[in-house]
N, C-alpha and C positions, 0 to 999 in steps of 0.2 A: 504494500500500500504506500502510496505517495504521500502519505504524512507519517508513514514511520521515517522518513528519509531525513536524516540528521539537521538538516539545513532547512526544513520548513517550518516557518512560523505563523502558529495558530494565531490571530492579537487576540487581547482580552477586551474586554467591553470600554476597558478607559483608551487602548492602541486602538480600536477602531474610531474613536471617539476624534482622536489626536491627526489620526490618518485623513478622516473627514476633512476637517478643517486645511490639513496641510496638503490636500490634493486639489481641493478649491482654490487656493492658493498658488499653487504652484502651474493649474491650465491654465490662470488668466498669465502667468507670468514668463513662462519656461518654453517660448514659441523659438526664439532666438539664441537656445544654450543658458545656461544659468549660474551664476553666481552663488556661492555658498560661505559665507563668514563661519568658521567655525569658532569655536568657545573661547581658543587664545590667542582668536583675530585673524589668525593666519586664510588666507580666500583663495576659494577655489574655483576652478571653471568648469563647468560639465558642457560635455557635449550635447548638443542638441538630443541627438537620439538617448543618452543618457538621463536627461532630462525628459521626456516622453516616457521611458521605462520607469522613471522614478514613480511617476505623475501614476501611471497604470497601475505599480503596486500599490503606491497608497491608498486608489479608488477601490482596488480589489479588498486590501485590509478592512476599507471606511465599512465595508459592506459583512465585515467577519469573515471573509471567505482565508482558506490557509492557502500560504502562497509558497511556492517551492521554483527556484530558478532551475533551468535545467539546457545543460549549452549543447548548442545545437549538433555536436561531433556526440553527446554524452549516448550509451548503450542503455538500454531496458533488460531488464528480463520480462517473461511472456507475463508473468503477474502484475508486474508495473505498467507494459502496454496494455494489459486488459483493463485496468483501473482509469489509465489515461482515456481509452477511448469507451470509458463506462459497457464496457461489454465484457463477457464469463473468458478466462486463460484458456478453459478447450477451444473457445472461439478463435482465439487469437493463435492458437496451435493452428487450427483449421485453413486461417487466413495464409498463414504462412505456410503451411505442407502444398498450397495451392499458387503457388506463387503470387498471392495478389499483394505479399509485403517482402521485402527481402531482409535476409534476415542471415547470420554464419553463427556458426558454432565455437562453443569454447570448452574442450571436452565433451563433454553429452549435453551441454546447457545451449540454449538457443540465446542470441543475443542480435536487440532490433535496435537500428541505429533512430534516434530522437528522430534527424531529419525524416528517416525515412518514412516514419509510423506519421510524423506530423504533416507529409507531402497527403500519405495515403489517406488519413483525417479529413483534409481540404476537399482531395478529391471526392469522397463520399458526400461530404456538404454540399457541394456541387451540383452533384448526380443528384441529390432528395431535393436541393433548392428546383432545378429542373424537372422533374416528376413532378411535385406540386403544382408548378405554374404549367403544365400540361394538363394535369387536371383539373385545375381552375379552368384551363381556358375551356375544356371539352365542359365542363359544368355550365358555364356560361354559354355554349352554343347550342345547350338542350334545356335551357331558357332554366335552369334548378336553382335562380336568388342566389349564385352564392359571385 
């Protein structure tokens, strides 16, 4: 599971509290890269994109949600990608004996590259955002209100 992973931080009711505020703060602020005075003055520069990621955990903490970094080279096992894409580890067994993830071995352990499982994610998104608006439009051409 992805919140046993050493580096994920639950906030408590007062970090989300804190997060709110300094996410609100930091969209209107952090379009252009961002300045950061730290405690014994010494100021820092954030990158643009660094400043965007900041902004996104905060909003995600603001909300309680646990947040866990995870770089984009980093390897899964099958139970961590099943977690990531909220679906069962036979599943993600399945996906991958089927070539629809790639995926190598390390000893008898299956190991799925972040990219990879996060490419394969989007595309499913995709493919259901398209279904939907297919059946919307066919609902809509058999006159069904929706």
């Amino acid at each position: 599971m992805l919140l046993e992973h050493p580096d994920t931080i639950v906030p408590t009711a007062d970090d989300a509290e804190l997060a709110a505020k300094a996410s609100r703060i930091l969209s209107r602020r952090g379009k252009n890269g961002l300045r950061i005075r730290l405690d014994d003055g010494e100021e820092l520069t954030l990158p643009v994109a660094a400043a965007r990621l900041l902004t996104h955990l905060l909003t995600e903490m603001s909300q309680g949600n646990a947040v866990t970094l995870i770089p984009v080279h980093a390897e899964l096992t099958t139970r961590q990608a099943a977690e990531y894409l909220n679906v069962s580890r036979p599943h993600v067994v399945k996906l991958l004996e089927q070539s629809r993830i790639p995926y190598h071995k390390v000893g008898t352990h299956r190991r799925i590259r972040f990219s990879d499982l996060e490419a394969f994610k989007r595309q499913q998104e995709t493919a259901r955002g398209q279904a939907l608006d297919a059946l919307a439009a066919e609902a809509q051409e058999m006159g069904m209100g929706y």
